[in-house]
N, C-alpha and C positions, 0 to 999 in steps of 0.2 A: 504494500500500500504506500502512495504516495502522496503529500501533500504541498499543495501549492498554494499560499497565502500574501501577495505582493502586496505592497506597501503604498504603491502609488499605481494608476496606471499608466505610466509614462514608461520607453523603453529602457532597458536598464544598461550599464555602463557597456556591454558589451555588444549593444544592437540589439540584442534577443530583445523580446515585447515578453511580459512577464506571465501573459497566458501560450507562452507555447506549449508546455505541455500537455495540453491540454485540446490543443491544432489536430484535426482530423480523427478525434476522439467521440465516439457519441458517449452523453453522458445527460444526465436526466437532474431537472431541477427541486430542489426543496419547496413545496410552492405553500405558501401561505397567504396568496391573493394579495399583497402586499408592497410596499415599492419597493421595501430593499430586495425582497424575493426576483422581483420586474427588474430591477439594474444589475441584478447577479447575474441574470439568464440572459440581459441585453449583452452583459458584458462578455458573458462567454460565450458568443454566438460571435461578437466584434472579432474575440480571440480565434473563431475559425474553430471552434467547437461544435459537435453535430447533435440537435438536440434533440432527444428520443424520446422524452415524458416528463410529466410536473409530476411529483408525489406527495399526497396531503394526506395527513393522519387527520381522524375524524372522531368526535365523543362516537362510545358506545353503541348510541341511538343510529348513528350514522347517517345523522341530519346535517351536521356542520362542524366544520375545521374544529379542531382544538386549540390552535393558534389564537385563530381571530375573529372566531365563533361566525365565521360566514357560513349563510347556506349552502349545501352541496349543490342546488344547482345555479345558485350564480360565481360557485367554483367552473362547475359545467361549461358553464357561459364564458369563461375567461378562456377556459381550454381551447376552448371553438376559435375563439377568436385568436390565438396565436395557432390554432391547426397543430395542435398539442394534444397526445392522449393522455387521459387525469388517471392517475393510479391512486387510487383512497383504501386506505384500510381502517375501521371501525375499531376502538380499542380501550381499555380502561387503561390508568395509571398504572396500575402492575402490571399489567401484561405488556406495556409500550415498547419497551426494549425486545421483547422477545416477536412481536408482531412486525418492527420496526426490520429488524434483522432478519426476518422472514422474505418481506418484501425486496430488501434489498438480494438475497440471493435470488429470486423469483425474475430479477429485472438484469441482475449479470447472463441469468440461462437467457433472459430474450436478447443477447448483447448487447448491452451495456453496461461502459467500462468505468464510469468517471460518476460522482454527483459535485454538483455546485449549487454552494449553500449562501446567505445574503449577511451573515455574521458578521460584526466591521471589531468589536473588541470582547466579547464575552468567552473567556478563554477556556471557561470551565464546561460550554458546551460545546469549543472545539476541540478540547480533550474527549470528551464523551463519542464525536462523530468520527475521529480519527479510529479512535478503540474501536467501534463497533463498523468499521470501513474497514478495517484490519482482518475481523471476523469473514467478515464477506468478499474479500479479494479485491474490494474498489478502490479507486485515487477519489482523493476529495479535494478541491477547489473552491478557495474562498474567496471571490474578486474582488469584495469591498475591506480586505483586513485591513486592521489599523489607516483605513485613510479620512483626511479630517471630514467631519461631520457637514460643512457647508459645501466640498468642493462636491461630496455624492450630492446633494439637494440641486444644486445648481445644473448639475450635470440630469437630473431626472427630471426638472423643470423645462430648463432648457431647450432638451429634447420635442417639448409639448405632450410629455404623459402629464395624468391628471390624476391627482389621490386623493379620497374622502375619508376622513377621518371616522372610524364604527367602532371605536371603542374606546377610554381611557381610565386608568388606573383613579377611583376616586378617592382615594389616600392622595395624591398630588395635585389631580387634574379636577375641576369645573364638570358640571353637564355642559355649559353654555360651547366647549370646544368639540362636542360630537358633532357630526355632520357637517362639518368646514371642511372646505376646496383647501388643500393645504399651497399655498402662496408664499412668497415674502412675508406678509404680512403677520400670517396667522404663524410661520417660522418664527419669526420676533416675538409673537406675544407667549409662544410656548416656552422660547428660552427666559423669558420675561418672568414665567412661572416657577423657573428651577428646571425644567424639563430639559434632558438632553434633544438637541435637536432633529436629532432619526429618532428619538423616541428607543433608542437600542436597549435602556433600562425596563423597558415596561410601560412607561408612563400613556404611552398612546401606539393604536394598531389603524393601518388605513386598510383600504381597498381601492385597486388600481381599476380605473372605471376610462380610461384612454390611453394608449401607446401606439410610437411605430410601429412595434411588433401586433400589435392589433389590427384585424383587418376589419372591424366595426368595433363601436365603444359599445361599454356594458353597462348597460344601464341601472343605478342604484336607488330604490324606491322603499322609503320607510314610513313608517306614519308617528312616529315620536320618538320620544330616548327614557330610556327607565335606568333604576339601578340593581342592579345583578352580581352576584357572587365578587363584592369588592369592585366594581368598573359600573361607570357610566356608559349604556351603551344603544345603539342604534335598535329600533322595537318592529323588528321587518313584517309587514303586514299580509294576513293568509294564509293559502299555502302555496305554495310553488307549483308550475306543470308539473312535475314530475313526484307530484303529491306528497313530497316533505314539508312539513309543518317549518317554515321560516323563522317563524320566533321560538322556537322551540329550545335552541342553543344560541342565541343570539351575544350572549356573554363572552367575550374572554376572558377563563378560568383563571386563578391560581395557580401558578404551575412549579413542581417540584422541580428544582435544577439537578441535573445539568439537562435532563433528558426534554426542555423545554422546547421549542422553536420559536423567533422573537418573529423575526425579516419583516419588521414595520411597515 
């Protein structure tokens, strides 16, 4: 098992571009519908990495992410739109590692070699991906390691992706920051709060609802914000086509480290 976590993405002193390893590689993304999850996958796609699948761990019910408590079908929705197939596995807290690890052999036998994950400094869960990437024979790639917090923002704005804010930690964060376009703007008033500005601590979870890598945007429809299991969070209304009750895990949970997943 290999890992590759660069620092910057600029070429490094030798010419080499610091995702080579990862060049001609199919290799499948962490997806938590999320922007850091959206800049990891933009970025190892830039790297000339071949990309094979998003894989989202899902509560038990197997209604919605564990991450960032989005519905499973506007996961669905996101997949479509990058022409991405969604690998979901349903799973409680004890079982996570062992289901986790399952999936990932299940995804080396369809060939693929690599995951790339959206982590920029939380070391204790790149220890944990490393270890269990180890178990399963894969390299893992981290494309936002340690790079500062505004140059990703700028670099995902910039591009004209778009991310709404559905969740935030109500120990730190406001309701009044759920459902915000995240901007300039609303970046300032989060740093304003104490919040790290990707939110890489917890403090707030988005959903990417436009990109280039989208070939239509995903449309985000709630009808208010409640509070749920410690977070302020997005209160998605009905049920989905695909007959998952939407509010049903609309929460981002508590989550035991290291085996968490953030990708804001």
């Amino acid at each position: 098992m290999t890992s590759d976590a660069p620092r910057t993405g600029a070429p490094s002193a030798d010419g080499r571009h610091p995702g080579a390893p990862l060049a001609g590689r199919r290799f499948f993304c962490s997806w938590s519908g999320g922007k850091d999850a959206y800049l990891a996958l933009q970025r190892a796609m830039l790297w000339r990495g071949r990309p094979a699948a998003l894989l989202c761990m899902l509560h038990e019910d197997g209604c919605a992410s564990r991450g960032h408590g989005l519905p499973l079908t506007l996961l669905r929705e996101q997949a479509a739109a990058l022409d991405l197939p969604l690998v979901t596995r349903a799973t409680t807290w004890e079982e996570y590692e062992a289901t986790y690890v399952e999936a990932l052999h299940e995804l080396r036998r369809s060939g693929v070699q690599a995951g790339v994950f959206g982590d920029i400094d939380l070391q204790a869960h790149r220890d944990w991906v490393e270890g269990v990437y180890d178990v399963a024979g894969l390299s893992c790639h981290l494309p936002l390691w340690q790079e500062p917090r505004r140059r990703l923002l700028d670099e995902f704005l910039a591009g004209g992706s778009r991310a709404t804010i559905v969740a935030v930690d109500s120990s730190r964060l406001g309701s009044e920051y759920v459902g915000l376009e995240l901007n300039d703007a609303v970046i300032a008033r989060l740093e304003a709060a104490g919040a790290d500005a990707c939110g890489e601590n917890g403090e707030y979870h988005t959903m990417v609802t436009a990109a280039p890598l989208f070939s239509v945007p995903v449309p985000l429809v709630w009808d208010g914000v409640e509070e749920r299991d410690g977070h302020w969070v997005l209160r998605y209304s009905g049920e989905t086509a695909g007959g998952e009750v939407a509010s049903a895990r609309a929460a981002a949970p508590s989550r035991p480290s290291p085996t968490s997943v953030n990708h804001a």
